[in-house]
C-alpha positions in Angstrom: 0.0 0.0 0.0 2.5 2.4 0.8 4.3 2.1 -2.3 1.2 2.5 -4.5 0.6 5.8 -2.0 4.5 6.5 -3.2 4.0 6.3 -7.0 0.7 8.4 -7.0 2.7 10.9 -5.5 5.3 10.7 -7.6 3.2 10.5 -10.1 1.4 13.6 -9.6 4.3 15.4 -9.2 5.8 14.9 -12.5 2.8 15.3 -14.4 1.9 18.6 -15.7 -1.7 18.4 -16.3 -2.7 16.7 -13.4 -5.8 15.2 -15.2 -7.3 12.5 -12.9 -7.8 10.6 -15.7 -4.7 10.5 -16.9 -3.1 9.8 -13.6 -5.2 6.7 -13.3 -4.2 5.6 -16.6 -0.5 6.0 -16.0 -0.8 4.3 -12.6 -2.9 1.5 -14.0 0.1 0.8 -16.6 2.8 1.1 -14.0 0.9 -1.8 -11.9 0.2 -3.7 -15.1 3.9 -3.4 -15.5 4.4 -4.5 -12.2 1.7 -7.6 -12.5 3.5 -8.9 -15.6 7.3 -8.9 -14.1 5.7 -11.0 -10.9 3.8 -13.4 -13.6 7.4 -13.8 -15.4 9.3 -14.1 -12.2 7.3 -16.8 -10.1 7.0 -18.9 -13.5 10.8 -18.7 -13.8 11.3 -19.6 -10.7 9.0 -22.4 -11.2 10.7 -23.8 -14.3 14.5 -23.4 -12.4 13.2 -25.4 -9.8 11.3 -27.8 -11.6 14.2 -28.6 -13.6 16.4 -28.5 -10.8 14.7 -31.4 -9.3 14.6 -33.6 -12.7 18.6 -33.6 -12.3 
């Protein structure tokens, strides 16, 4: 929670027109972002061990 608090902030800051709208689209990308690198990194982790315990 607090570092969702931390990028709208940031967020907000850096962007000149400060269109609600826009913020939310922005921060709904950032935690898509976020969302796809967690997907990619528990499946990675899933095939490394996986394979680790073939050998």
């Amino acid at each position: 929670m607090n570092v969702m608090m931390a990028v709208s902030f940031y967020v907000n800051e850096r962007i000149e027109q400060t269109g609600l709208a826009e913020t939310s689209l922005l921060l709904e990308s950032i935690l898509q972002a976020q969302q796809a690198v967690m997907i990619a990194t528990v499946t990675a982790s899933a095939a490394a061990s996986t394979n680790s315990s073939n050998n």
